[in-house]
MIKE-169882 format. One record per residue (C-alpha): x, y, z. Coordinates in steps of 0.5 Angstrom, whole numbers, plus 2048, in hexadecimal, padded with zeros to 3 digits. Layout:
// residues N
XYZ ...
***
This chain:
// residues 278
7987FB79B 79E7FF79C 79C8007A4 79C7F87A4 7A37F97A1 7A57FE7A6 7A37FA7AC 7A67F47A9 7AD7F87A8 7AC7FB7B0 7AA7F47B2 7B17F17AF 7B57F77B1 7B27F67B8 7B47EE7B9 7BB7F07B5 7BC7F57BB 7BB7F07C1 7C07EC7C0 7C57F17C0 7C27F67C5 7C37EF7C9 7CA7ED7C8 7CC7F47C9 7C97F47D0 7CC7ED7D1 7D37EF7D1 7D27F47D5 7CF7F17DA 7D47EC7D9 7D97F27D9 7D77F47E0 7D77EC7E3 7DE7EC7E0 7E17F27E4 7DD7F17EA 7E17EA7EB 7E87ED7E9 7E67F27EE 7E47ED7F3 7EB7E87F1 7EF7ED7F2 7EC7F07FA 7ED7E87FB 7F37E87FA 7F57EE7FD 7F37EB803 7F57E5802 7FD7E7801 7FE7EF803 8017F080A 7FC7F180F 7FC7F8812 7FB7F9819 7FA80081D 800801820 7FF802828 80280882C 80880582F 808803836 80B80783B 81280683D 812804846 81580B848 80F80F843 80A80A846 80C80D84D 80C81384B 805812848 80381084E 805817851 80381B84C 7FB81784E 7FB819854 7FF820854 7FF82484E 7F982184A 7F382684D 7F782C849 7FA828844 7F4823841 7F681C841 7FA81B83B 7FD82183C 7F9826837 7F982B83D 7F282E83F 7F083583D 7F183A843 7F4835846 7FA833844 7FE83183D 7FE82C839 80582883A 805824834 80C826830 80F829836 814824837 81782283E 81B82983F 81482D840 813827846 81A828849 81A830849 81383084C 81282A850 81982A852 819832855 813830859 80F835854 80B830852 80682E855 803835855 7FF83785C 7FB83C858 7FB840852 7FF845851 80384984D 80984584D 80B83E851 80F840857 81583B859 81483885F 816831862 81582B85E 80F82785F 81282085B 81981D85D 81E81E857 81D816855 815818854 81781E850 81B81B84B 81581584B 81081B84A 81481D844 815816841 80D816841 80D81D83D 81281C839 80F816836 807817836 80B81D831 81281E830 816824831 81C827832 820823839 82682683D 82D82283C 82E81B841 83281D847 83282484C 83982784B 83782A845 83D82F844 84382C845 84482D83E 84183383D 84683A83C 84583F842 84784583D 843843837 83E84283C 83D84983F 83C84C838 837848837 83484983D 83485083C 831850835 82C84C836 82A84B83D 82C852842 82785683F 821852844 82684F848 82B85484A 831854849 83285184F 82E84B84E 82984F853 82384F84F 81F85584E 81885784D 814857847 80D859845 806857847 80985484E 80E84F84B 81485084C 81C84C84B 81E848851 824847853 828843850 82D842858 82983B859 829838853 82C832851 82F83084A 82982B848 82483084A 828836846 828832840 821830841 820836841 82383883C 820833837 81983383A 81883B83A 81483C841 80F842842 81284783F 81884583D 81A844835 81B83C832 82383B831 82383482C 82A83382A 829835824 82983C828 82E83A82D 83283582C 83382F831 83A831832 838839833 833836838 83883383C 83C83A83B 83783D83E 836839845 83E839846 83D840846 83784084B 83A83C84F 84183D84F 84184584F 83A846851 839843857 840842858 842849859 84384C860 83F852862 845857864 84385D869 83D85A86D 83685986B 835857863 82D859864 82B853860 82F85585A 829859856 82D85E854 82E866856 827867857 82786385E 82E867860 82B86D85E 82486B862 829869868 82C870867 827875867 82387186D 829871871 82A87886F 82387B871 823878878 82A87B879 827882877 82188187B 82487F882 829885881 82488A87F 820888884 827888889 82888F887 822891889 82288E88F 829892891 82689988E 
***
């Protein structure tokens, strides 16, 4: 009898339980068909109202840095890679040297190389002034740069007298003090400074060539910059060699070479006089 009571009792809390184990599964149930609609609502409302988002293109190129492109395709990019990312043993990459690089390099001729070396030489120019200035404009925007001022007459405001201090704080120690240039070490050496023009000083200046330090403005100001080519130009190159020869404006050392050469074959051929006559 009492076990008949207990089923009964377990029977009566089972049917009891069902309905409450089934409301609870309902609501959630519900619950989660509810949140799946809100969140449907409201990507289809995104959709419908949010501003579109479009993937910006690079911009396109301007008329001179698509001529210079051209150039670059069929000049530069064996060593330099097709966007300009450099290739390795080859050549640099140019992304971020802005046109100043391109107007020292190409414009003095040192670019393209012949071979690879320890230093590009200067030699005669292999695109006209108008493709160097298209080459730069390439460059300059595939990824910015430092750019040389408009115009070639770079120094007519610039201080003769400041611009020799600062000749000689900052650039005699590898150009001489005469602009003669000077070797360096590992076969590189300072060019002379004689058949630079103001853009490819400053150019050279901004860019940083071979071995040469990087002066940003924030080093050298624009109006320093402009000192120190009316100093090259003006007082360098413009001062006359007095009593002969300037033997390339290098410095005592060549006078002294000269001397001692000049002195030596004088005491051979009087030694060799004096032998003759006794």
């Amino acid at each position: 009898m009492t076990s008949d009571n207990d089923r009964r009792r377990g029977l009566l809390a089972r049917l009891r339980g069902r309905p409450v184990a089934r409301s609870r599964g309902r609501r959630r149930l519900g619950a989660a068909v509810r949140l799946a609609a809100a969140l449907m609502l409201a990507g289809g409302a995104y959709t419908a109202f949010a501003p579109g988002v479009q993937a910006q293109d690079t911009p396109p190129l301007s008329a001179a840095a698509n001529e210079g492109k051209a150039l670059f395709d069929v000049s530069c990019v064996t060593c330099h890679g097709l966007n300009g990312q450099g290739v390795v043993d080859r050549g640099p990459s140019l992304v971020g040297v802005g046109s100043a690089a391109v107007e020292f390099q190409v414009g003095t001729g040192r670019m393209p190389m012949v071979r690879q070396e320890a230093q590009a030489p200067r030699k005669y120019p292999q695109f006209t002034d108008e493709q160097v200035r298209q080459l730069g404009q390439y460059i300059q925007e595939l990824g910015g740069g430092p750019q040389v001022p408009a115009g070639n007459n770079l120094h007519q405001n610039g201080d003769v007298a400041t611009g020799g201090e600062l000749f000689r704080i900052n650039c005699s120690q590898c150009h001489a003090f005469t602009g003669g240039g000077g070797a360096l070490s590992s076969g590189k050496y300072a060019p002379s400074l004689m058949p630079s023009s103001d853009r490819q000083i400053y150019a050279a200046m901004l860019s940083g060539p071979q071995n040469m330090p990087v002066f940003g403005d924030n080093q050298i100001s624009p109006q320093e910059k402009a000192d120190i080519i009316a100093y090259i130009q003006e007082s360098l190159k413009g001062t006359q060699d007095q009593g002969g020869f300037n033997l390339g404006r290098y410095g005592p050392s060549t006078e002294g070479v000269a001397i001692f050469l000049v002195g030596i074959v004088a005491l051979v051929f009087a030694s060799l006089w004096i032998a003759g006559k006794s």
